[in-house]
C-alpha positions as CSV (number, residue, x, y, z in Angstrom):
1,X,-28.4,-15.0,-6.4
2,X,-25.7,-15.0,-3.7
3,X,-23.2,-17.7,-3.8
4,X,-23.8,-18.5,-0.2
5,X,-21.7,-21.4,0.1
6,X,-18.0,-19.7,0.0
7,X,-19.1,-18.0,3.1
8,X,-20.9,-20.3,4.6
9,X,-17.0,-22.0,4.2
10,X,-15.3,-19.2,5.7
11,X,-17.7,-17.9,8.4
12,X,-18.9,-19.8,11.5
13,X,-22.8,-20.6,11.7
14,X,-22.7,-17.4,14.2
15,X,-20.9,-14.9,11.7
16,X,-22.8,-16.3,8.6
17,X,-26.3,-15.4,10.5
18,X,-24.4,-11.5,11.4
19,X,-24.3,-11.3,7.4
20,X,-27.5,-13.4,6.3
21,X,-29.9,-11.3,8.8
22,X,-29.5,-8.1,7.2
23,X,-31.1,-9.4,3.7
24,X,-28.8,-7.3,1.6
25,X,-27.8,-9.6,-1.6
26,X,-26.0,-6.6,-3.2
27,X,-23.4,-7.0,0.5
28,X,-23.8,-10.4,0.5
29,X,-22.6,-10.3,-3.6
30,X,-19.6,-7.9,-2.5
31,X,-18.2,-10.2,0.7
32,X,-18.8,-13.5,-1.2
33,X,-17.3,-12.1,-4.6
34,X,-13.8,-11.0,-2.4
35,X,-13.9,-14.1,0.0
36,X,-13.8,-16.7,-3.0
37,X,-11.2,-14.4,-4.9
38,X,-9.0,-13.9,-2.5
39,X,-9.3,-16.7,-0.4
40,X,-9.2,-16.0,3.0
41,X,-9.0,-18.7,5.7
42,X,-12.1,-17.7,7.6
43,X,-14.2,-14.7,7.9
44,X,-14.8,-12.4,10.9
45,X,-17.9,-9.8,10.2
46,X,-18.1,-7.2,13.0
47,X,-20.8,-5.7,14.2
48,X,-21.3,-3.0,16.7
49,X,-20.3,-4.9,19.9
50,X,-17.2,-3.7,22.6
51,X,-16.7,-7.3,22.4
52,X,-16.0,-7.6,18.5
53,X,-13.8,-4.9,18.5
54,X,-11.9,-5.6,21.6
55,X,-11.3,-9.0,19.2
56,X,-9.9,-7.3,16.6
57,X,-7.5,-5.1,19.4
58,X,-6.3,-8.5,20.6
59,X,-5.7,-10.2,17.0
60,X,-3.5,-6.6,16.1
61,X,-1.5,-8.1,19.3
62,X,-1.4,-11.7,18.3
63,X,-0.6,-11.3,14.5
64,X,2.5,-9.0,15.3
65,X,1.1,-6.1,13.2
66,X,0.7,-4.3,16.8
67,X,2.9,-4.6,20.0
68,X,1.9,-3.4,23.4
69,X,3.4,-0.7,25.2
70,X,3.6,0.6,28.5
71,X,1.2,2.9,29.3
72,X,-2.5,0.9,29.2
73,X,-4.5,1.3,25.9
74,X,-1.2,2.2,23.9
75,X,0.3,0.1,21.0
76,X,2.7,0.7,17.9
77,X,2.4,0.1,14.8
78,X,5.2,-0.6,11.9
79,X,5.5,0.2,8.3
80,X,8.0,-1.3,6.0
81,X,10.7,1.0,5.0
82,X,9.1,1.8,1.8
83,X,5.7,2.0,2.8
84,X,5.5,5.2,4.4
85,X,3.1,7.7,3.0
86,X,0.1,7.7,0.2
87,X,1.8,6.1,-3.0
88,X,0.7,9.1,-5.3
89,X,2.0,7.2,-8.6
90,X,0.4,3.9,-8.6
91,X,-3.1,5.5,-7.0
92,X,-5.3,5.9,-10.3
93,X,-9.0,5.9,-11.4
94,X,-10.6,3.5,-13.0
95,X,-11.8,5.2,-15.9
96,X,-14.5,3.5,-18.8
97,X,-13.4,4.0,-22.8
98,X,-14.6,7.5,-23.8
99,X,-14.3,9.2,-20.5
100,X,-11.7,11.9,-19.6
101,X,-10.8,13.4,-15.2
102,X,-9.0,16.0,-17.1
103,X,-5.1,17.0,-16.8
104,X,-3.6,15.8,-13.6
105,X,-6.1,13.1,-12.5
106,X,-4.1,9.7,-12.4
107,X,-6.1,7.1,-14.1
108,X,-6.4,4.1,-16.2
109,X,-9.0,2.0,-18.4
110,X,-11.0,0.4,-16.6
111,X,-10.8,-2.8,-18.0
112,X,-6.8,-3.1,-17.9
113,X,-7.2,-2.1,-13.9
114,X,-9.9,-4.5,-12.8
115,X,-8.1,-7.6,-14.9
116,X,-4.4,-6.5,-13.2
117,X,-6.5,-5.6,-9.3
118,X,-7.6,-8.9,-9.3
119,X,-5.0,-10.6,-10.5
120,X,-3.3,-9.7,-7.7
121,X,-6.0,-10.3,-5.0
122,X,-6.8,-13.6,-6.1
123,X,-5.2,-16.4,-3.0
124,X,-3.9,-13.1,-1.5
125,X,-5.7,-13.9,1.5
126,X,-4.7,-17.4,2.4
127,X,-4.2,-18.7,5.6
128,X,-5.3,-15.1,6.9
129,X,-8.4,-13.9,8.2
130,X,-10.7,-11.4,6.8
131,X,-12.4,-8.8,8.2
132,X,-15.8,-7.3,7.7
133,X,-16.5,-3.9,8.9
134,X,-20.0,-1.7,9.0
135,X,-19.0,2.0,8.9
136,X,-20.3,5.2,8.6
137,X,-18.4,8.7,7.4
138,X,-20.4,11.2,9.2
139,X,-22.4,11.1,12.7
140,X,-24.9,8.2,12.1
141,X,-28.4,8.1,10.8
142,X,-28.0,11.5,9.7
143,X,-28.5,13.5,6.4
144,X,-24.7,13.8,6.2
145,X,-24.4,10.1,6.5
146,X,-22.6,7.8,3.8
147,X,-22.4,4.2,5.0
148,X,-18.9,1.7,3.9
149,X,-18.1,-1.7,3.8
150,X,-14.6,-2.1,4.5
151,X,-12.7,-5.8,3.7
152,X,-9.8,-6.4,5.1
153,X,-7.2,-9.2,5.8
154,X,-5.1,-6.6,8.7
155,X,-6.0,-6.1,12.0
156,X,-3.7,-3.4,12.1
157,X,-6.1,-1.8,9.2
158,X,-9.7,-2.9,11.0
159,X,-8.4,-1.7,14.4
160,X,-7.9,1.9,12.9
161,X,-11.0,2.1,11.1
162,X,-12.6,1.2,14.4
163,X,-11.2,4.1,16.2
164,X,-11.4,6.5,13.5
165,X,-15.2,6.0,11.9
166,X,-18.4,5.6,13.8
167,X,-19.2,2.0,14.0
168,X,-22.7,1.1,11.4
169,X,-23.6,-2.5,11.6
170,X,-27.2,-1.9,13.3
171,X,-28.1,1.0,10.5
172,X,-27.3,-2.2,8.0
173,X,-29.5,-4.0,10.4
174,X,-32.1,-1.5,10.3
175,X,-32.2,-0.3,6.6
176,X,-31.4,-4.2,5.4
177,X,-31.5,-3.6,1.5
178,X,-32.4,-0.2,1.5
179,X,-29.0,1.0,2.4
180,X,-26.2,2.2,-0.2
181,X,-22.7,2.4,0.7
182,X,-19.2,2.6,-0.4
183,X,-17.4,-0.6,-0.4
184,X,-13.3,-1.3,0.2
185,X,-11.1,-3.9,-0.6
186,X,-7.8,-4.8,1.4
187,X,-4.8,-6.5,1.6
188,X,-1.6,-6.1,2.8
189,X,-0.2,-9.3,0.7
190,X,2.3,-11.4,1.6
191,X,3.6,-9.9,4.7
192,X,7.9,-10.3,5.9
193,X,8.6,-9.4,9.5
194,X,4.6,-8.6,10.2
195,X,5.1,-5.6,6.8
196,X,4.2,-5.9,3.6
197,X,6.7,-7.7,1.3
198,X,5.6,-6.9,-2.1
199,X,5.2,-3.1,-2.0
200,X,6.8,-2.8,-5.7
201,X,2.9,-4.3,-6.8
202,X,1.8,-1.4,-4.5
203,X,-1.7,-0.7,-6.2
204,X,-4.4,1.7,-5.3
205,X,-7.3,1.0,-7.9
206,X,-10.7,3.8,-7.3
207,X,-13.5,2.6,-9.3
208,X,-15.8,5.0,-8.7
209,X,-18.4,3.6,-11.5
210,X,-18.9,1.3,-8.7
211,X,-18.1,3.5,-5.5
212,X,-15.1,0.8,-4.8
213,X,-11.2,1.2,-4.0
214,X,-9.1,-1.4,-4.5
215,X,-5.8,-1.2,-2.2
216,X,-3.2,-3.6,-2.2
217,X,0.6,-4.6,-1.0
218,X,0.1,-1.8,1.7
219,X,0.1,-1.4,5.0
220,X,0.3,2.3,5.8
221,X,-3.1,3.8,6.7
222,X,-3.7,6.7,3.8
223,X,-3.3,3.8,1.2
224,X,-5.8,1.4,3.1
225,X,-7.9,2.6,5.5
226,X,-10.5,3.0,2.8
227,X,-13.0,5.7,4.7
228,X,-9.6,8.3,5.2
229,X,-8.7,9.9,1.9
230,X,-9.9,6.6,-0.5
231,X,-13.7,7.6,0.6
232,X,-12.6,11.6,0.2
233,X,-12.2,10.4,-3.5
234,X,-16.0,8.6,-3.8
235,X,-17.0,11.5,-2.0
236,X,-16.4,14.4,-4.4
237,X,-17.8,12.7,-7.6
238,X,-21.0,11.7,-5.3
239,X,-21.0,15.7,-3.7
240,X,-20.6,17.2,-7.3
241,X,-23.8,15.2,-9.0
242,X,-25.8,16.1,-5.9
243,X,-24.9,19.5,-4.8
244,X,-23.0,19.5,-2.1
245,X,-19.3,19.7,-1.1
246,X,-16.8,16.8,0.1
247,X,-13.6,18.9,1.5
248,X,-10.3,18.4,2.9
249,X,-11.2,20.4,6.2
250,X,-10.8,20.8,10.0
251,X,-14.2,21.7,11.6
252,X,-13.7,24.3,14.7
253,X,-15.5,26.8,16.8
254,X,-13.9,29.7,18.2
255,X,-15.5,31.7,20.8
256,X,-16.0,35.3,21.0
257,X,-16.0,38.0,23.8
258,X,-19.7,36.7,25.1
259,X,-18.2,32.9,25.1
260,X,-20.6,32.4,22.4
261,X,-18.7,30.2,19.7
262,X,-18.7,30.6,15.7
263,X,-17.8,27.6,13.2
264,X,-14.9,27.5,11.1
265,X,-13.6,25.3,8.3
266,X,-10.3,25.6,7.4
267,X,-8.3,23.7,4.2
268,X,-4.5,23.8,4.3
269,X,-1.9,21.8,2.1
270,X,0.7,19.7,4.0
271,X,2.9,21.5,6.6
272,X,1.2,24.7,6.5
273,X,-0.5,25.0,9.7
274,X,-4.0,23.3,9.3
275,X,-3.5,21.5,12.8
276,X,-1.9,23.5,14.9
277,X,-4.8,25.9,13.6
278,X,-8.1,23.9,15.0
279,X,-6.2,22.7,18.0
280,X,-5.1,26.0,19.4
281,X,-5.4,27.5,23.4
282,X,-8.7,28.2,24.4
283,X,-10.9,27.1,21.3
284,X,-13.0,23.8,20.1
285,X,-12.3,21.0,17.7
286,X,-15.0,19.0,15.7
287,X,-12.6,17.6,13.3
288,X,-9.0,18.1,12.1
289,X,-9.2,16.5,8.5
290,X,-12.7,15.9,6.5
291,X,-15.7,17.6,6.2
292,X,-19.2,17.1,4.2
293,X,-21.1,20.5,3.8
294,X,-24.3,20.7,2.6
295,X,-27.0,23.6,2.7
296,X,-30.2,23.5,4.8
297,X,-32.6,26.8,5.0
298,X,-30.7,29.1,3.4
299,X,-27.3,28.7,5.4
300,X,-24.1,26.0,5.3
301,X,-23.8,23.3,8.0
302,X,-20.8,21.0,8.4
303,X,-20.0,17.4,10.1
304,X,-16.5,15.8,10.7
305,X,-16.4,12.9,8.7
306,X,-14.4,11.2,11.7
307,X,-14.7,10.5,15.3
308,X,-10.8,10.5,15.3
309,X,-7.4,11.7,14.6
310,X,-5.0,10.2,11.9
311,X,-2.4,12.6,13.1
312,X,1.4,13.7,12.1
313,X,3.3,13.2,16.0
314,X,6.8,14.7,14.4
315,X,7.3,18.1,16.5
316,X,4.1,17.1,19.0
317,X,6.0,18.4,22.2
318,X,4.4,18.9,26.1
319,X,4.8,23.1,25.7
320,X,3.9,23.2,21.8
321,X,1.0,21.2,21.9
322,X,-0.9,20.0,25.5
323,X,-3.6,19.0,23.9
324,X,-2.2,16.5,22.1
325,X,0.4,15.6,24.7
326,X,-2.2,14.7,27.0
327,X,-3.6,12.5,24.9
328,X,-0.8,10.9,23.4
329,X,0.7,10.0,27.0
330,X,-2.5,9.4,29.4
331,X,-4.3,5.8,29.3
332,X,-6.5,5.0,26.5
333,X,-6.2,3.3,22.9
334,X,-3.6,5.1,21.1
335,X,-2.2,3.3,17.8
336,X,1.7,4.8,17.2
337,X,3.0,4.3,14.0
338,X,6.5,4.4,12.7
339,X,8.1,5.5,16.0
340,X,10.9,4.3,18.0
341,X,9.8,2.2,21.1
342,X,12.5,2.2,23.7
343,X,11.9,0.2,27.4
344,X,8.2,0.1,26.2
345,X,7.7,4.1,25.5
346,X,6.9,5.5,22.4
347,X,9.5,8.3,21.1
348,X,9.3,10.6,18.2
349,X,11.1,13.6,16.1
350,X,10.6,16.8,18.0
351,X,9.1,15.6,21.4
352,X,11.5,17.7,23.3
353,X,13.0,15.2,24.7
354,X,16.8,14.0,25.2
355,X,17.3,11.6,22.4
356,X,17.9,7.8,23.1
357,X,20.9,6.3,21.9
358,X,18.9,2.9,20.8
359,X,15.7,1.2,20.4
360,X,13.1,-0.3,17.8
361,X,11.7,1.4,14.8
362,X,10.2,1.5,11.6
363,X,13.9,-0.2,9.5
364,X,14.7,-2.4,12.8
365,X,16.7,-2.1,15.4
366,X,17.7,1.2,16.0
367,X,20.9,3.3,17.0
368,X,22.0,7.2,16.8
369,X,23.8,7.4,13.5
370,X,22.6,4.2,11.5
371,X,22.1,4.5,8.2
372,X,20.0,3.1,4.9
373,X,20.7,1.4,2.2
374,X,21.6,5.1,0.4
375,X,24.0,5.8,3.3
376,X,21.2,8.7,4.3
377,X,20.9,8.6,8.2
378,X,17.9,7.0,9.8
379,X,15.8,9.4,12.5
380,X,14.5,7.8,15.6
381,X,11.5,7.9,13.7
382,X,9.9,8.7,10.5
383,X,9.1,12.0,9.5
384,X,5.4,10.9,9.1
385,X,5.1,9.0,11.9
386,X,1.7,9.1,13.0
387,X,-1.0,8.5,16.1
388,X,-4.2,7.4,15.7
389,X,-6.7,8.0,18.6
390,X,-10.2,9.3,19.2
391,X,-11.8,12.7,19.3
392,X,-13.1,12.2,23.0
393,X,-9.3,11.8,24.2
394,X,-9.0,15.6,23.6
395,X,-10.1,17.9,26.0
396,X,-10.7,20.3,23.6
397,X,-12.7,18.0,21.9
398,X,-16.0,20.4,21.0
399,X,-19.7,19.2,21.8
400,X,-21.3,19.3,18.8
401,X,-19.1,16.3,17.1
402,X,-21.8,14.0,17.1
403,X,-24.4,16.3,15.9
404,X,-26.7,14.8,13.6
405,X,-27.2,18.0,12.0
406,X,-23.9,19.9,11.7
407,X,-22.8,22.5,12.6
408,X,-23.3,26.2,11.1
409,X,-20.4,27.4,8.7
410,X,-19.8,31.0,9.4
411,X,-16.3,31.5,7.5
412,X,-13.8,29.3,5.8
413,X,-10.1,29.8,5.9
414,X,-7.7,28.8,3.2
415,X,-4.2,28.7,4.4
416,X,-0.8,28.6,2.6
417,X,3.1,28.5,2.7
418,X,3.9,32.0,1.2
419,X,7.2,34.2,2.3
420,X,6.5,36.8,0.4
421,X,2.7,37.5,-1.1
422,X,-0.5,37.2,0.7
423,X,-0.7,38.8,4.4
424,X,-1.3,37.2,7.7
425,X,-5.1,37.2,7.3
426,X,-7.6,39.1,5.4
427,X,-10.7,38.7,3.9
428,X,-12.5,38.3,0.8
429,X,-14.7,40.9,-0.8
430,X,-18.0,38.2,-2.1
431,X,-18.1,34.3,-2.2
432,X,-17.0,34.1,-5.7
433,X,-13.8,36.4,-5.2
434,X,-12.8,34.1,-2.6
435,X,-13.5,30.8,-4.5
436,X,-10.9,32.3,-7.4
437,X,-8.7,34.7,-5.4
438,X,-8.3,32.5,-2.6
439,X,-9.4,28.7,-2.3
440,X,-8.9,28.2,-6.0
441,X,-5.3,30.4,-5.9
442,X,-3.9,28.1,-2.9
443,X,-0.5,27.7,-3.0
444,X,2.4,26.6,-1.1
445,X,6.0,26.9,-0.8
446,X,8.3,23.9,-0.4
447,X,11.0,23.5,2.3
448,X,14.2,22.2,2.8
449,X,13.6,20.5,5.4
450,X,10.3,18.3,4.4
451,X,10.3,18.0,0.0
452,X,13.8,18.8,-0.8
453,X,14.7,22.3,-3.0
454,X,13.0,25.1,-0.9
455,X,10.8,27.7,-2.5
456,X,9.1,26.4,-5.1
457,X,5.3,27.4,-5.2
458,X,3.2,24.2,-5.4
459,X,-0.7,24.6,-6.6
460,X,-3.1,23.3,-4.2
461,X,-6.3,24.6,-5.1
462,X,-8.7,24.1,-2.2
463,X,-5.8,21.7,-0.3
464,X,-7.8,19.0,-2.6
465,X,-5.7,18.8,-5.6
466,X,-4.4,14.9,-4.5
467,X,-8.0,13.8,-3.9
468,X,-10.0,15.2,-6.8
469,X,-12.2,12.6,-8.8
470,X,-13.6,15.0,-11.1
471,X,-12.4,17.6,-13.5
472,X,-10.8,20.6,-11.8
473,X,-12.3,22.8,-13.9
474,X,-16.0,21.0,-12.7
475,X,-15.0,20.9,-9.1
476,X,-14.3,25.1,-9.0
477,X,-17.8,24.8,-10.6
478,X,-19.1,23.3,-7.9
479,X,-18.1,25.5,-5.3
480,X,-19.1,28.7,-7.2
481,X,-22.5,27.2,-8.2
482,X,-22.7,25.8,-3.9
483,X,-23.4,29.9,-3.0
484,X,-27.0,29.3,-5.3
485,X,-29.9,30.0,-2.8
486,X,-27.9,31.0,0.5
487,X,-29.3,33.4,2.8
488,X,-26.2,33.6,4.5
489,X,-22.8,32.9,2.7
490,X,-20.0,31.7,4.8
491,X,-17.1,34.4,4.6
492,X,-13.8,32.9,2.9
493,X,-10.7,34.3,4.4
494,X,-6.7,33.6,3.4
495,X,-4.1,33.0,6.1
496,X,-0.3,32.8,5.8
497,X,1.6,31.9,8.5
498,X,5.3,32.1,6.5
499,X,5.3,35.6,5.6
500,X,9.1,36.9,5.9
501,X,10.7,40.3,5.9
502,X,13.3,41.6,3.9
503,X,16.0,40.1,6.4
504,X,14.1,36.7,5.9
505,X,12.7,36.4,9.5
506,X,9.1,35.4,10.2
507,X,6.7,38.6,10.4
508,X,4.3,36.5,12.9
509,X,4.7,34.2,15.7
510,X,3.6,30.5,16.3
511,X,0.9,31.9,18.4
512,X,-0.6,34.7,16.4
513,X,-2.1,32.6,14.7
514,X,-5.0,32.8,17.7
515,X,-5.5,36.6,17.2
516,X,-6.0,35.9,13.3
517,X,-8.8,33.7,14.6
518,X,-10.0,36.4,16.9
519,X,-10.7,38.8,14.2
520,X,-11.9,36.7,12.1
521,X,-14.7,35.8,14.7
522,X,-15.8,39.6,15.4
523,X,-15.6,40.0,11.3
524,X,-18.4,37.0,10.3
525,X,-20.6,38.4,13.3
526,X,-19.8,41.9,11.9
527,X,-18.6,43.5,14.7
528,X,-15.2,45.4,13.3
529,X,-15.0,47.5,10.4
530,X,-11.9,46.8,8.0
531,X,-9.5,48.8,5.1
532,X,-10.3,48.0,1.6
533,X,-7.8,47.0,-0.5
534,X,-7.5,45.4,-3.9
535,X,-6.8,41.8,-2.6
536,X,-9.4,41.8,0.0
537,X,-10.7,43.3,3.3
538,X,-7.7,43.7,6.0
539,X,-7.7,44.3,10.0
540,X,-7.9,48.0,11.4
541,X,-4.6,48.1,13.4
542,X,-6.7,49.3,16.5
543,X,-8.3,46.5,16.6
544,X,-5.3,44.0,16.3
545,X,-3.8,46.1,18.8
546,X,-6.3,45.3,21.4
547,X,-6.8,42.0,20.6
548,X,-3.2,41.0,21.1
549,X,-2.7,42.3,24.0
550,X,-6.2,40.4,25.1
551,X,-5.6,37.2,23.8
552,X,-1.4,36.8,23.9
553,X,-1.4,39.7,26.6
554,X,1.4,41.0,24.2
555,X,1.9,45.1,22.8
556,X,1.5,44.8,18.7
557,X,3.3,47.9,16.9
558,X,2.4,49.9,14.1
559,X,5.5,49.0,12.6
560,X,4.7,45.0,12.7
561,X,1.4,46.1,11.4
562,X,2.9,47.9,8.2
563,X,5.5,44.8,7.6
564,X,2.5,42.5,7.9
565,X,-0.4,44.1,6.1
566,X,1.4,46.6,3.2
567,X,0.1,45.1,0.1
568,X,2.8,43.9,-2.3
569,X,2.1,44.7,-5.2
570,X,4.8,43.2,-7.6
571,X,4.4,39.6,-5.8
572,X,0.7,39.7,-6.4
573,X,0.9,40.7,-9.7
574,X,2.8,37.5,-10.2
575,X,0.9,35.2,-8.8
576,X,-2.2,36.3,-10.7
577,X,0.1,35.5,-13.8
578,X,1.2,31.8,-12.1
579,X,-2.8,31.1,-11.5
580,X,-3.9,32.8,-14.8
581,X,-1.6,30.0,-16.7
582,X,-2.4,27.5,-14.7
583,X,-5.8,27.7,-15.7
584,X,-5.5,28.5,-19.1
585,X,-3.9,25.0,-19.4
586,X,-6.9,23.5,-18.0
587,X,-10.1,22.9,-20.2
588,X,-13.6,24.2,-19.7
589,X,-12.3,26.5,-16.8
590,X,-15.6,29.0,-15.7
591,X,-15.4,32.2,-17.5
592,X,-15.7,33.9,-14.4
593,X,-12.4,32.5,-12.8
594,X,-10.5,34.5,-15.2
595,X,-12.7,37.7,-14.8
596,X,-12.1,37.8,-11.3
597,X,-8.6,37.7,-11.4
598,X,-8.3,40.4,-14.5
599,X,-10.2,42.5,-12.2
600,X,-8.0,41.5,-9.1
601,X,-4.7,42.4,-11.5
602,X,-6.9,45.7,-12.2
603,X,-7.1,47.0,-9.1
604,X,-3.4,46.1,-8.1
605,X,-2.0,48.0,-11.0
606,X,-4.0,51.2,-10.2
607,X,-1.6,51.7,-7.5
608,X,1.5,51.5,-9.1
C-alpha cells in the first residue's frame, strides 16, 4: 500500500487529488518513496496545463537558477565552474552480482550504488520544492511512445524538460495503472550562489533493473534532465530485448528535384558535423539528437524523441547559421546556458560579433583576460554553452514531427572526423557491410582546439559508444539482426567532412556538405548510377558536377573529384587493422563482423 500520508504532508489537497486520481500505486510508491527520503518542503505535481508550466517559468525566475533577459521569452541559465558537461567517470550502472555490460561500460554492484545514491538523497531536498513531471519521449499515444516520471527539486531542470519533451499527464490520466514508464530522480543538492555546491559527490546512478536514473549534485542538463541522454541509456536495453533500435540520431528530410522529400538519419560523434548537417539551406528537421526506429510492413520508420533542441550555441553566427539565429534572437522561450549576459543580451564564442570588454558569466563577473584558478584564461563563455528552445521556433522545423507514426527511413549516414581515410560520401554495398564497415567502424579525430593533442582516432561505433547499456558486442547484434524481414532496407552511407590534402587543406567546403545530401537523395530513390569500389559505391563525377553547380551554383573540377574520391589504400588498410583489434578485445563479437572486414581488406589489397 501507498504511504499516503508523506504526501498528503507535502502536497496541497489540490496536488494530492492531481496524483490520487490517476490510481497508479506503483507512481504513487515512486513520489512517496523520494518525497519521505529526500524531504522536500512541499510538492508541486504538474500536469498538462499552460498554467502549471508557466509556474514552473516563474519559480526558474524567483529561485535565481534563471534570470530574465531582454528580449521577451529569453532567460539564462548558470552552471557552476565545474559542472559543465556529462560527468563520464562517476556516471555508472547499476549492475546485480553475476552480471557483466562488457569492457568499457561504467558500472557498479548494485547494492553498494543504491546504499551510497541514497545516502546522499536523503534531507537533500529540504526547505526546497519538488517537482513532479508527466512526460513522454516520442509524439504521444503512439507506438513509439515511452512515458517518464521525472522528480526534481530545480526549476531550472523541470523548465527544460518542459520545453524539450511532449507534456503526458492526461495519458497517465487515461491509462491510470495500465501505463509503464521510466522514472528519474533529481537533485541539485545544496546549492551556493543559485549552483550546485557539492559537485565533488557528483553522482549519476542508472538502475536499469528498475528503468531508474539517479542524478545528483548537478545542475547541467545532460547529467539531469533524465529523458536527454539518462532515458537514451533505459532506451537501448528496452530496444535490444524487443527488437527495435534506440539511436543517437538527427531525423531529416531532404527534398529532391520533384520537391518530393526522403528521410534521413544521421549519427555523428561530437564536433563532427551532425548539426550543421540536419539544419542545412533548403531542407527539413524532425530532430537533431534522438531517435527510436522500429519496423512496420516491411520498411523502417523513425520519430524524434524530442519536441526541442538541447543545442551547442559556440560558433552559432547570423551568416553560418539563420536558422538558428532566428530563433535564438526573435521572441519566444529560449533557456541560455553558460553565456555571458551583458546590458541584458546574451553573448557567446563565435557569434560574429565584436567582443565585450565585460559582463556576467558562468565563473562570475566577467572581463577580457580574467583568468581561473589554473591561470588558464576564461572565454566570454563556455565552450559548451548551450540553448534550449523548441522545434516549432525553427522555420525549418519539418511537418511530420509530431507524427504518430514516423517517418520512413530511406538511408542513414554515419559521419566522422577523418583527414586522411574515408571520402566525402559514399555508399555501402548491403546493410550488413555498412553496419561493420561503417556505423560499427566510426571514428573520429581529436582537435586542438576542443580535447587537447590533435589527431588521435577515437572509436565511436554508431556515435553511441557513451550511452550503451548493453554489451557492444550485443548492441552490433542488434542492428545486424534489425535488417530481419525488411522489404526495403534503409541504405547506410559514410560522410567525412575533414578530409585534407597533402598540403593539409580541407578537400570540401562548409557547404558541400548539401550536395553530399543531394546525391545521396537521387541514390535511395535510385536515380544515379555509381563506381564500384572496394570500400563502397562512390558518386559519378558527372553527376557531382551538375549537382554543384545546381545546388551551390558553383563549377566542381575533375581534379577536386580525384583528390576527394581516389581510394587510399594504405590508410584503409590501417583502419581495418585499428577496428579488427578493437574487436578482437571485445568478447562474443558476431562472426560476421570480422568476415566483412577480411573481405573489405581483400578487396583493398587486390589493387596494390
Amino acid at each position: 500500500m501507498t504511504d499516503s500520508s508523506v504526501l498528503k504532508e507535502k502536497c496541497s489537497p489540490s496536488h494530492y487529488e492531481r496524483l490520487a486520481c490517476l490510481n497508479n500505486e506503483k507512481l504513487s510508491n515512486f513520489v512517496a518513496r523520494y518525497a519521505k527520503l529526500c524531504n522536500p518542503e512541499s510538492i508541486f505535481v504538474r500536469t498538462d496545463s499552460e498554467k502549471d508550466a508557466a509556474y514552473i517559468r516563474n519559480k526558474a525566475i524567483e529561485t535565481g537558477e534563471e534570470a530574465q533577459l531582454q528580449t521577451e521569452g529569453h532567460t539564462v541559465h548558470f552552471d557552476g565552474m565545474h559542472d559543465q558537461a556529462r560527468d563520464k567517470e562517476n556516471t555508472k550502472f547499476l549492475i546485480a552480482p553475476g552480471m557483466s555490460l562488457g569492457q568499457g561500460i561504467n558500472s557498479i554492484p548494485e547494492k553498494d550504488g543504491l546504499e551510497e545514491i541514497n545516502g546522499l538523497l536523503k534531507n537533500i531536498m529540504a526547505g526546497k520544492e519538488m517537482f513532479v513531471l508527466f512526460l513522454c519521449l516520442g509524439p504521444v499515444d503512439s507506438e513509439f511512445s515511452i512515458y517518464a516520471v521525472q522528480l526534481t527539486d530545480s526549476s531550472y531542470v523541470a523548465h527544460s524538460e518542459g520545453i524539450l519533451f511532449r507534456p503526458a499527464y492526461g495519458i497517465f490520466s487515461k491509462k491510470q495503472a495500465d501505463i509503464e514508464f521510466f522514472k528519474f530522480v533529481h537533485s541539485a543538492g545544496e546549492l551556493d550562489g543559485k549552483v550546485s555546491k557539492n559537485v565533488r559527490e557528483r553522482r549519476v546512478y542508472v538502475d536499469f533493473l528498475e528503468d531508474t536514473v539517479y542524478s545528483v549534485n548537478t545542475q547541467y542538463a545532460g547529467n539531469t534532465v533524465g529523458l536527454k541522454k539518462l532515458s537514451l541509456r533505459l532506451a537501448i536495453r528496452k530496444a535490444g530485448g524487443e527488437g527495435w533500435l534506440a539511436e543517437h540520431m538527427f531525423v531529416m528530410g531532404v527534398h529532391g528535384r520533384d520537391r518530393e522529400k526522403s528521410y534521413f538519419l544521421g549519427a555523428f560523434p561530437s564536433f563532427c558535423g551532425k548539426t550543421s548537417t540536419c539544419m542545412v539551406e533548403g531542407e527539413k528537421i524532425v530532430g537533431d539528437d534522438i531517435a527510436y526506429l522500429r519496423k512496420r510492413e516491411g520498411k523502417v520508420r523513425a520519430v524524434n524523441v524530442e519536441r526541442g533542441i538541447f543545442g551547442i550555441i559556440k560558433d552559432v553566427g547570423e551568416k553560418s547559421d539563420p536558422l538558428i539565429w532566428n530563433a535564438l534572437t526573435g521572441k519566444g522561450e529560449v533557456i541560455f546556458s553558460n553565456v555571458l549576459v551583458k546590458d541584458g543580451m546574451p553573448r557567446w564564442q563565435g557569434d560574429g560579433r565584436k567582443e565585450p570588454d565585460d559582463g556576467v558569466n558562468f565563473s562570475g563577473n566577467w572581463v577580457n583576460g580574467k583568468k581561473d584558478e589554473k591561470g588558464e584564461r576564461i572565454p566570454l563563455s563556455h565552450t559548451n554553452a548551450r540553448y534550449t528552445t523548441r522545434l516549432e521556433n525553427l522555420k525549418n522545423r519539418d511537418a511530420e514531427l509530431e507524427n504518430p507514426n514516423g517517418v520512413e527511413v530511406k538511408g542513414i549516414i554515419y559521419g566522422g572526423r577523418d583527414s586522411n581515410t574515408w571520402p566525402p560520401v559514399f555508399q555501402s554495398f548491403d546493410w550488413a557491410h555498412g553496419v561493420v564497415t561503417i556505423a560499427a567502424s566510426l571514428e573520429s579525430e581529436t582537435t586542438a582546439a576542443t580535447l587537447g593533442e590533435a589527431g588521435i582516432r577515437k572509436f565511436n561505433l554508431m556515435a553511441n559508444l557513451d550511452f550503451l547499456s548493453i554489451p557492444i558486442a550485443k548492441y552490433i547484434g542488434n542492428h545486424l539482426d534489425f535488417a530481419s524481414g525488411l522489404r526495403e532496407e534503409p541504405v547506410i552511407f559514410g560522410v567525412n567532412y575533414f578530409l585534407r590534402g597533402e598540403d593539409g587543406e580541407y578537400l570540401t567546403g562548409i557547404e558541400d556538405k548539401r550536395v553530399w545530401l543531394k546525391w545521396m537523395e537521387l541514390r535511395v530513390n535510385g536515380k544515379v548510377s555509381t563506381v564500384k569500389t572496394p570500400i563502397g559505391f562512390l558518386p559519378k563525377y558527372d553527376d557531382l558536377k551538375i549537382l554543384f553547380m545546381e545546388v551551390l551554383s558553383k563549377d566542381y573540377s575533375k581534379e577536386d573529384y580525384n583528390r576527394c574520391f581516389g581510394l587510399r589504400v594504405s590508410e584503409n588498410l590501417a583502419k581495418i587493422d585499428r577496428i579488427r583489434n578493437i574487436y578482437r578485445d571485445v568478447e562474443n563479437v558476431p562472426e560476421i563482423v570480422f568476415e566483412v572486414l577480411k573481405a573489405q581488406e581483400e578487396r583493398i589489397r587486390q589493387l596494390l
